[in-house]
C-alpha positions, 0 to 999 in steps of 0.5 A: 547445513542449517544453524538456528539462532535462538538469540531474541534478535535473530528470531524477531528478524526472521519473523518480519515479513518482507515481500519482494515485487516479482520480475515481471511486476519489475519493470525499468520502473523501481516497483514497491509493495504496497499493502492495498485498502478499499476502504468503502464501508467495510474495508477490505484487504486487496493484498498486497501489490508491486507499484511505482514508488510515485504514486499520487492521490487521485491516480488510477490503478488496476487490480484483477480487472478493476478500475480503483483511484487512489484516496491516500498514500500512508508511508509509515515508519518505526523506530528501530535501533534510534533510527526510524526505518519504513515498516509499511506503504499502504495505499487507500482505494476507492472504486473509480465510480465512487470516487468521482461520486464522492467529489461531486458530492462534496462539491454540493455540500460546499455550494451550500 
């Protein structure tokens, strides 16, 4: 049997979207979602992926087959009911090739 609640509350739980890691993404490891970015130019949505809550900049991860080092870590929050609870964990990647461009060009920019 099935109850619907039509309070606003209940509807606006039910829509929030919650992802779970799948069991074998689970290892001994405590994986979270993350909603994955590669951000060279247009950005572009990876979807979203089970990793260790440890993640740093500089890291490297692999997605379908593919090298990416992380760029940034965004943990964003939103205040709910006067607490501020996590609503999102994003991570920005670059190519590894890329990235290792990136910082060698900055490097020249600074020996300038």
């Amino acid at each position: 049997m099935v109850t619907v609640s039509s309070s606003p509350a209940m509807q606006k739980l039910q829509s929030m979207p919650r992802v779970l890691c799948r069991k074998r993404e689970k290892d001994k490891e405590n994986n979270s979602p993350y909603k994955v970015i590669l951000i060279t130019p247009p950005p572009k949505s990876l979807g979203v992926r089970c990793f260790p809550s440890n993640l740093q900049c500089g890291e490297s991860v692999t997605i379908e087959g593919q090298t990416y080092t992380i760029s940034a870590v965004t943990h964003r929050y939103q205040l709910r009911k006067g607490k501020y609870e996590p609503s999102e964990k994003r991570l920005d990647v670059l190519s590894t090739g890329r990235y290792l461009l990136n910082l060698y060009l900055e490097t020249l920019l600074q020996q300038s």
